[in-house]
C-alpha positions in Angstrom: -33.2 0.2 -6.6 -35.2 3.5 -6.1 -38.9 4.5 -6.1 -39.2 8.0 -8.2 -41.9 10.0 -7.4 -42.6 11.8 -10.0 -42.3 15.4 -8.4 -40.1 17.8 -7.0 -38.3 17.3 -3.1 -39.6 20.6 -3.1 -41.8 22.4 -5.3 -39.7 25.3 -7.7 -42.2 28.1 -9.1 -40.2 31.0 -10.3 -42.3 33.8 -11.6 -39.7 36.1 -12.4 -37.0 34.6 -15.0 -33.3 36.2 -14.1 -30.7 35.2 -16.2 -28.2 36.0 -13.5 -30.1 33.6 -11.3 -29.9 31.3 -14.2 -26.2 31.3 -14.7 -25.2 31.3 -11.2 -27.0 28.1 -10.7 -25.1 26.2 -13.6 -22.4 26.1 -11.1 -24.6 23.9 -8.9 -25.9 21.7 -11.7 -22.6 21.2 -13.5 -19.9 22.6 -11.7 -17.1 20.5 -10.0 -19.2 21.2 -6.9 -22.3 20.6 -8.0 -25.3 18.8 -6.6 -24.9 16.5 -9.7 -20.6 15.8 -8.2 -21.7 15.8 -4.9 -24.8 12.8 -5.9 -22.4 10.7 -8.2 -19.5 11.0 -5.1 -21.8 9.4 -2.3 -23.3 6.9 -4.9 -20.1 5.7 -6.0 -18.0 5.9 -3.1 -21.3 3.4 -1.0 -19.8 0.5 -2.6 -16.6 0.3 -0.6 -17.6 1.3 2.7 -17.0 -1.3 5.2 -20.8 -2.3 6.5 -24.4 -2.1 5.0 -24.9 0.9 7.3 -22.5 3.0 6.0 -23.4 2.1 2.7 -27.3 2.8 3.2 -26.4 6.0 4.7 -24.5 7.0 1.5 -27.1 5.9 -0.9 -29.4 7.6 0.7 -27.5 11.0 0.8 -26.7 10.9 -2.7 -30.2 10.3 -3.9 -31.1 13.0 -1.8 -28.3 14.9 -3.5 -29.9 14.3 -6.6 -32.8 15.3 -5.8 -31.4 18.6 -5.6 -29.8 18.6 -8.7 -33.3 17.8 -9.8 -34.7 21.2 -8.4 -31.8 23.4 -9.6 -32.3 21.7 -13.2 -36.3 23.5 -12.8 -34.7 26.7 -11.8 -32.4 26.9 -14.2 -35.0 26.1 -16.9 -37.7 28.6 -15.0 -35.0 31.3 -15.0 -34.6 31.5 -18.7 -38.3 31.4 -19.8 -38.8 34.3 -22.4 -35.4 35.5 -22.7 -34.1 37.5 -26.0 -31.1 37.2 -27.6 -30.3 40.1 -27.1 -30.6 39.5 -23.1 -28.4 36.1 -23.4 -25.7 37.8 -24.9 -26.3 40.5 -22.0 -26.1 37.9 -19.2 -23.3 36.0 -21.3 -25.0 33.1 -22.3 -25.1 33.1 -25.6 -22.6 30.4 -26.4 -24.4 28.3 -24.0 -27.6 28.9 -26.1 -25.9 28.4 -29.9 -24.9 24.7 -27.8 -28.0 24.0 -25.8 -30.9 26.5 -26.7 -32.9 27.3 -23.4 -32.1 23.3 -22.6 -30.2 22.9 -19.2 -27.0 20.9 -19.7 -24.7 20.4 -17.0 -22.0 22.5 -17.6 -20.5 25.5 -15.3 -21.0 29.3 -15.4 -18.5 29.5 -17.9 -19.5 26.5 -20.6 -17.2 23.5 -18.8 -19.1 20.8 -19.2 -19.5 18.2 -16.5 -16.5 15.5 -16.3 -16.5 12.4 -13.9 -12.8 13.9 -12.6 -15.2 16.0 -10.3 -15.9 12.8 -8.9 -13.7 11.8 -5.8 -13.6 7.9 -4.7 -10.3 6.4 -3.1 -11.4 3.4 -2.0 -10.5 4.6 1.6 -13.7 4.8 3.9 -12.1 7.8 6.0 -10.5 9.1 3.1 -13.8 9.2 1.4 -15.8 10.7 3.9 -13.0 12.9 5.0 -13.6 14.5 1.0 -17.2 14.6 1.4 -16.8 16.8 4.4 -15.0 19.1 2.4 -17.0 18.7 -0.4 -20.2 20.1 1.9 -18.6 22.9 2.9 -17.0 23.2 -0.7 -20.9 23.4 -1.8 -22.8 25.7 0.1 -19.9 28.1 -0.5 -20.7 27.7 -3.9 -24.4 28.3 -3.1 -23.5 31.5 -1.3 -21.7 32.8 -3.8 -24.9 32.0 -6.2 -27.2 34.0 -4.2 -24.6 36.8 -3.8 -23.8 37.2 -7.6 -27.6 37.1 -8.4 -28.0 39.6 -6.1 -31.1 38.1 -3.7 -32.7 38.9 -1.2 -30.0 39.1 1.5 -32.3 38.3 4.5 -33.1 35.0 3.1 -29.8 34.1 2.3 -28.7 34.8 5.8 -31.5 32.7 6.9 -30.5 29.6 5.0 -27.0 30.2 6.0 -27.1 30.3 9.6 -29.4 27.6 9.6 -26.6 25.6 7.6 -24.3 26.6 10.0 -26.4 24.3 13.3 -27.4 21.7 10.6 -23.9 20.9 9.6 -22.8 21.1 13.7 -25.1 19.3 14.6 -24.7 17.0 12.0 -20.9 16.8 12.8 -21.5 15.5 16.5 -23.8 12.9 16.0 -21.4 11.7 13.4 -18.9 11.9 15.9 -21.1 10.3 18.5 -22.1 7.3 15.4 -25.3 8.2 14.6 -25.9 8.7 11.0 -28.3 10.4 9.4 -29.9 10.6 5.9 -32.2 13.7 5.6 -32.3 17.2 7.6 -35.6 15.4 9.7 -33.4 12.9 10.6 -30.8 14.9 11.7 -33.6 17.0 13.9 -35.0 13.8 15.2 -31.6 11.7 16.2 -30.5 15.3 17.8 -33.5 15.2 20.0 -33.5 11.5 21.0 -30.0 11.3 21.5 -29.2 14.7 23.4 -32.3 16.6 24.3 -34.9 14.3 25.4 -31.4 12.7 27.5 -31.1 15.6 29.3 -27.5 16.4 27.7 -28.4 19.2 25.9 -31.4 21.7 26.7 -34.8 21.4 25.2 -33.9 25.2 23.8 -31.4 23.9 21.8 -34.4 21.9 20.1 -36.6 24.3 19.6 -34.1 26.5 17.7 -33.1 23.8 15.7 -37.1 23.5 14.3 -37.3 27.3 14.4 -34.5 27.4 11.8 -35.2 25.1 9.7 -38.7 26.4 9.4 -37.3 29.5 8.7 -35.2 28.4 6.3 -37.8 26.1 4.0 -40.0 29.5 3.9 -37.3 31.6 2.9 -35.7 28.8 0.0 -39.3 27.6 -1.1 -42.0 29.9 -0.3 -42.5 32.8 -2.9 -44.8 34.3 -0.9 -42.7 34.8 2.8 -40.4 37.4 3.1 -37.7 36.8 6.4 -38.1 39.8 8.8 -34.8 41.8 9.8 -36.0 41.4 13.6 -36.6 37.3 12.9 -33.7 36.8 11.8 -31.8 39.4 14.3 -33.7 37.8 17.1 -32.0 33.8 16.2 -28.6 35.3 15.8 -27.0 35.0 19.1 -28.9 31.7 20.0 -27.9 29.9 17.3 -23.7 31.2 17.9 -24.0 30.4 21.3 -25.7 26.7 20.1 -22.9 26.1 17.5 -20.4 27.4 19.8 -21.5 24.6 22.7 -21.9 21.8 20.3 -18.5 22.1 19.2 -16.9 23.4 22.0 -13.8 21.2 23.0 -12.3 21.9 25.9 -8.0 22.5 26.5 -5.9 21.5 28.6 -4.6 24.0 31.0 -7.5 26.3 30.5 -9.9 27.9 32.9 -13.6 27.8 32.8 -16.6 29.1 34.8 -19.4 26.4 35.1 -21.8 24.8 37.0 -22.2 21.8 39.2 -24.2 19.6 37.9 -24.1 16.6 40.3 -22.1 15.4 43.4 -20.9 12.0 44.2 -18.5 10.9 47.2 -15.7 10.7 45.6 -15.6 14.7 43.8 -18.0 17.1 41.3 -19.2 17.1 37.7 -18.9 20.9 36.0 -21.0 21.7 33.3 -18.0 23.8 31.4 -20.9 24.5 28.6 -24.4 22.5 28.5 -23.5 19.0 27.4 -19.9 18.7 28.0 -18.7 18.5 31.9 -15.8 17.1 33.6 -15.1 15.7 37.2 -13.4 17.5 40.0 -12.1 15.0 42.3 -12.5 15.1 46.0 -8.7 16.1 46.0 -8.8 18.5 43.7 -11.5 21.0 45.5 -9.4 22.6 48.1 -6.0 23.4 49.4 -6.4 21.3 52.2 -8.2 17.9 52.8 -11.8 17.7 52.3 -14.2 15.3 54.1 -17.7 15.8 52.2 -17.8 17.3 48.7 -20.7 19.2 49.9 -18.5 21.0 52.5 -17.5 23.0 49.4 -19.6 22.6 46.8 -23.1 21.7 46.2 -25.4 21.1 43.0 -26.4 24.1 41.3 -23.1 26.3 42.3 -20.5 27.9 40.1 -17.1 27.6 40.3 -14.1 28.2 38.6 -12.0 25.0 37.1 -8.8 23.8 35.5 -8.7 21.7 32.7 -5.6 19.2 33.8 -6.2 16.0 31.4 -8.3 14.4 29.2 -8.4 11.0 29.0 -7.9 9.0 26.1 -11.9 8.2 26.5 -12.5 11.9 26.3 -13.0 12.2 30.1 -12.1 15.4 31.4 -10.6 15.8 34.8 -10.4 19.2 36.3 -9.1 21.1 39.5 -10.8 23.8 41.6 -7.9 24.3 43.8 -5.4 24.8 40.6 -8.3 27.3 39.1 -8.2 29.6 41.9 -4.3 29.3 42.5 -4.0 30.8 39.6 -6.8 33.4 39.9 -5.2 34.6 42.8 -1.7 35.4 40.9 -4.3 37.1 38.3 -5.1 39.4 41.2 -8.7 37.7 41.8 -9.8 36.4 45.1 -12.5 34.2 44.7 
């Protein structure tokens, strides 16, 4: 059962109609990737996950979903206020008018109505999620593609994209890590509970995250705020290198540069990026037997490493001495 409030997620107010705008949404409101597929694939796929968590977590994504279909429905409708004739048969809409009038009806850019084949549900838990993946990619494609055929403000689609681009990593490791989440605040919040305030990732990584996504709900929602070149400019490389360590997976054989993090008897943990280290035992520091790990190295050092297994937990075991063995045939003495 659900409790409608009777307004928009977020408020739509579109002053100036553009029936490009118009017809490049349809493909959000009734295309096979639509808000409207995406809203009836979580809700119907809920009822065969295996536990009530998995199911909450899907019927509240595709309400959340359909909220959206909800907003692009008002843009749609807001897009074509006072249009001519003449400019529907411009913009190429005037079959969709002789059907519909100025009503919004969910069918794509090109008339297709909506069909429940859009609609993907195997029965399969990890099959299902598996297409949902694809389907959010599959959708903000589409969404791109909208902006860039109505020809938008580039700045603020490049805003909304690159904060896409951290939502949906981030969002991938804590699915990875089994933390669901149901909204973009609740991704925010289990990001910071579960890997900033830890300590496992740095409290910059945070404050990027809400940077972003500030930026981004001005740029979608606020008429009013224009994205700067420079603001967006200055988040570029931050949020690269952010994605880049959240789904950085190291491979075996590899060599990295990182720092030691803490020291134990028995070897050293490596920070190969923030968030993801591995252990260099005792053994495996030097070419020749080591009494005290702090002989060699000590906590705040950097050092080169090997990547020589990982385990099936995902621990990763590394060697110093096979690093700089092989640095040295490189030519490097470290």
């Amino acid at each position: 059962m659900w409790i409608y409030q009777k307004q928009l997620e977020f408020p739509v107010n579109i002053t100036m109609p553009d029936l490009r705008i118009a017809k490049a949404l349809m493909a959000q409101y009734g295309g096979p990737d639509s808000e409207l597929g995406a809203g009836m694939r979580y809700l119907t796929q809920r009822f065969s996950m295996p536990d009530d968590r998995l199911r909450a977590t899907l019927n509240d994504i595709g309400t959340e979903e359909i909220a959206h279909w909800e907003m692009i429905g008002t843009m749609i409708l807001q897009s074509m206020e006072g249009a001519t004739l003449s400019e529907l048969e411009a913009a190429g809409l005037l079959g969709y008018y002789t059907m519909h009038g100025k009503g919004v009806y969910p069918a794509d850019p090109n008339g297709v109505p909506f069909t429940a084949s859009y609609i993907a549900s195997t029965g399969d838990p990890l099959a299902d999620i598996a297409e949902d993946m694809a389907a959010e990619q599959k959708a903000r494609a589409t969404y791109e593609e909208a902006v860039v055929l109505a020809d938008c403000d580039r700045l603020s689609g490049a805003a909304s994209r690159l904060y896409y681009a951290v939502f949906h990593a981030v969002s991938a490791l804590l699915i990875h890590d089994s933390h669901p989440v149901k909204s973009h605040k609740g991704a925010f919040v289990a990001f910071c509970q579960h890997y900033v305030n830890a300590g496992i990732l740095p409290r910059e990584m945070g404050r990027l995250f809400s940077q972003l996504e500030t930026m981004r709900e001005n740029s979608d929602y606020n008429c009013v705020y224009e994205v700067s070149k420079e603001e967006l400019l200055d988040q570029l490389a931050p949020a690269k290198e952010m994605i880049d360590n959240i789904v950085f997976v190291p491979e075996v054989g590899k060599l990295y540069y990182g720092q030691v993090v803490r020291i134990l008897p028995i070897g050293a943990f490596v920070d190969l990026v923030p968030g993801k280290d591995g252990m260099i035992h005792i053994s495996k520091l030097e070419n020749r037997r080591v009494e005290k790990v702090e002989d060699v190295l000590n906590e705040g050092d950097y050092t080169w490493v090997k990547v020589t297994e990982i385990d099936d937990r995902g621990r990763v075991n590394l060697s110093r001495k096979d690093a700089l063995k092989e640095r040295e045939k490189m030519g490097f003495r470290d």
